[in-house]
C-alpha positions in Angstrom: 0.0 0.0 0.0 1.2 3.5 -0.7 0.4 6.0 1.0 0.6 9.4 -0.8 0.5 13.4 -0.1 0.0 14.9 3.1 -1.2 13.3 6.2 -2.2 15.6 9.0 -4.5 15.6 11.3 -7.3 17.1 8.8 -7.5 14.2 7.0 -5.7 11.3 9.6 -9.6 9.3 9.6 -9.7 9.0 5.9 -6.2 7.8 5.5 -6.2 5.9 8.7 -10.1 4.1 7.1 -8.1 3.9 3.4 -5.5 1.9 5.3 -7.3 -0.4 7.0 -9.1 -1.2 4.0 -5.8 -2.2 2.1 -4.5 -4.4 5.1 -7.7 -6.2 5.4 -7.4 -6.8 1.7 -4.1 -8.3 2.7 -1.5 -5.7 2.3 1.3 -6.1 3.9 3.9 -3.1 3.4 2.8 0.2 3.6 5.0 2.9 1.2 5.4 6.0 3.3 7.6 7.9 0.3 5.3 9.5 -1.6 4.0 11.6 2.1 4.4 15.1 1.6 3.3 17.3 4.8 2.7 15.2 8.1 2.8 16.1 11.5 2.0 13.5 14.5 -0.6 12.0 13.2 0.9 9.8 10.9 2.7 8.2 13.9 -0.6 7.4 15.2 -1.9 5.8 12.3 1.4 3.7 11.6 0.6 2.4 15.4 -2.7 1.7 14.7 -2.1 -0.3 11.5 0.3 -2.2 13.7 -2.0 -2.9 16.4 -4.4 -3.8 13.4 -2.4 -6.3 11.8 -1.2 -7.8 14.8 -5.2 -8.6 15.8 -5.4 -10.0 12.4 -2.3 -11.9 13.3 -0.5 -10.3 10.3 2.6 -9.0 9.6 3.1 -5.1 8.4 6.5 -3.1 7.8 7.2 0.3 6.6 9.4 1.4 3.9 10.6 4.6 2.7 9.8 6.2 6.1 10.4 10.3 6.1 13.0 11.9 7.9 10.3 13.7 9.6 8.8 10.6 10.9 11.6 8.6 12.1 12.8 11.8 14.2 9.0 12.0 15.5 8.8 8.2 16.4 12.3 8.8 18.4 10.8 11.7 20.2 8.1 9.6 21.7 10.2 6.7 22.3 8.4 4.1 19.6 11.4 4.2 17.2 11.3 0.4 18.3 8.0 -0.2 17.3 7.8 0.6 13.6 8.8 -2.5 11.7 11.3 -1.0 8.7 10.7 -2.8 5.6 14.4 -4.3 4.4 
């Protein structure tokens, strides 16, 4: 799944329901390098698609993760949590 343009907190329920749609459908990497603007939010969501899969007993991992995100996932201490895509 790709996820493209900005994701903010004005738009964080659509992407966050586009999302789950694509893991249910049995996604299984999620594309973070088309993401223009994001703030927080995006964190959130990436947990929550984790939390999702592992429910569904899936694997998920992220590739192409922005800058912006990876500094924003150490802030809050969940750097560990985000499964990188190799």
């Amino acid at each position: 799944m790709v996820v493209s343009g900005p994701v903010t907190l004005a738009n964080a329920a659509r992407v966050l329901d586009e999302g789950r749609q694509h893991l249910a459908e049995g996604a299984h990497t999620v594309d973070l390098g088309e993401v223009g603007e994001l703030d927080s939010s995006l964190l959130a969501l990436s947990l929550a698609w984790i939390r999702d899969a592992r429910e569904a007993k899936r694997e998920i991992a992220f590739a192409n993760v922005p800058e912006a995100l990876q500094t924003l996932s150490r802030l809050y201490g969940v750097e560990a949590l985000l499964p990188l895509s190799p």
